[in-house]
N, C-alpha and C positions, 0 to 999 in steps of 0.2 A: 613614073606614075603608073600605078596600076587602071586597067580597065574599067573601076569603079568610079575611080575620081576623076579619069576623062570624061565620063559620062556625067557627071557629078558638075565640073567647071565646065563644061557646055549647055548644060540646064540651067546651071548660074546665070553664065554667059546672056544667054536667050532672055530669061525673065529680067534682067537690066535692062537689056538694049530692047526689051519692049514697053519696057516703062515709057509711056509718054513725058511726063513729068523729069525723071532723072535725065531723060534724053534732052529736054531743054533748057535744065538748070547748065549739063554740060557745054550746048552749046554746040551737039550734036552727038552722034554715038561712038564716042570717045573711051571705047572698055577695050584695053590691048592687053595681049600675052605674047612677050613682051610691050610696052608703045614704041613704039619709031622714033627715028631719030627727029629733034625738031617739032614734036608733037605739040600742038596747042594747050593751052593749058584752059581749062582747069580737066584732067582727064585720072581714070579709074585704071589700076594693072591687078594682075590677080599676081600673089604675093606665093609665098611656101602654104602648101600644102602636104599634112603629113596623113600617114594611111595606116590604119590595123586592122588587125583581123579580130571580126565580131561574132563569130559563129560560134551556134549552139549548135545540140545533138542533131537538131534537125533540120536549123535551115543557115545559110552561108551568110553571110552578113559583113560588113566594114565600120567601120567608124575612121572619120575625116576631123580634122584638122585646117580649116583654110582660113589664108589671109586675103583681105581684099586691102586697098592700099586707094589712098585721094591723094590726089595733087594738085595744090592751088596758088596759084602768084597774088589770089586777092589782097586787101590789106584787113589784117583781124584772118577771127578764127571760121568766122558766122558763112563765108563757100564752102569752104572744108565742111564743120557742121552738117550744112543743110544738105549737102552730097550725100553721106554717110546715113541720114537721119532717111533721105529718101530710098538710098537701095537698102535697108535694113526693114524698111515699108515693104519695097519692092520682093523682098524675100521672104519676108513677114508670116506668110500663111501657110508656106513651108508645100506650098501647090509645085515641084516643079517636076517635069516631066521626060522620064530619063528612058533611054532603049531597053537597056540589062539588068534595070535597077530599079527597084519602090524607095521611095525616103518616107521612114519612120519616124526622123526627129531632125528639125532644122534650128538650131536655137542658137541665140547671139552670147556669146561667151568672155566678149569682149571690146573694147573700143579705146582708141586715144585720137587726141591730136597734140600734133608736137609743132614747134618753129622749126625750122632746122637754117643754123647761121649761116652755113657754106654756100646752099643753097639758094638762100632768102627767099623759103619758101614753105608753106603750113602743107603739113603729110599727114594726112588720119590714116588711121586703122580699123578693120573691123574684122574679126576672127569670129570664126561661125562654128561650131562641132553639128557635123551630121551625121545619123546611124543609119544604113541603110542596109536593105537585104535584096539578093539575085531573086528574078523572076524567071520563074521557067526552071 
């Protein structure tokens, strides 16, 4: 991962686990990169992230690719759901506040949720593209 999208999935990171609301739908602050082994459930991992390069004549810039990933033993889709509905609020305003970095565009690109049989257990997804450019 380059230096953009560290900075990038720690502003993430931060505006989740300050969300009051996502943090007690979880059932605490439950956002891991990786989670642990035995993690409680219903909990959030940050997924692939992919990076390019966005620079014009003048200024240095990236564009991101990230997955954010729910996981939930409820029965139905509706924790899944309501996880995904609240950190896409939680990111919503595209406010997040990075060391090396401005964000120019935080926008939702994508969403599912799935069963997964093996498991027996509902996974969402929420894929984000962000454009950002260096400060300084």
């Amino acid at each position: 991962m380059t230096a953009s999208a560290i900075d990038l999935q720690r502003a993430i990171f931060k505006a989740l686990s300050e969300d009051a609301a996502l943090v007690a739908a979880l059932g605490g602050p439950r956002i891991y990169d990786p989670a642990p082994a035995n993690v409680a459930f219903p909990y959030i991992t940050f997924g692939r992230t992919s990076t390019y390069d966005w620079s014009t004549g003048t200024e240095i810039g990236s564009e991101h690719l990230l997955t954010l990933h729910f996981w939930s033993k409820a029965q139905g889709k509706a924790e899944a759901a309501e996880l995904m509905e609240l950190a896409r609020q939680a990111l919503g305003d595209g406010e997040l506040a990075m060391e090396r970095q401005r964000l120019v565009n935080l926008r939702l690109e994508f969403s599912e949720i799935r069963f997964d049989e093996d498991l027996t257990l509902y996974h969402g997804l929420l894929r984000f593209r962000a454009v950002m450019e260096e400060v300084g």
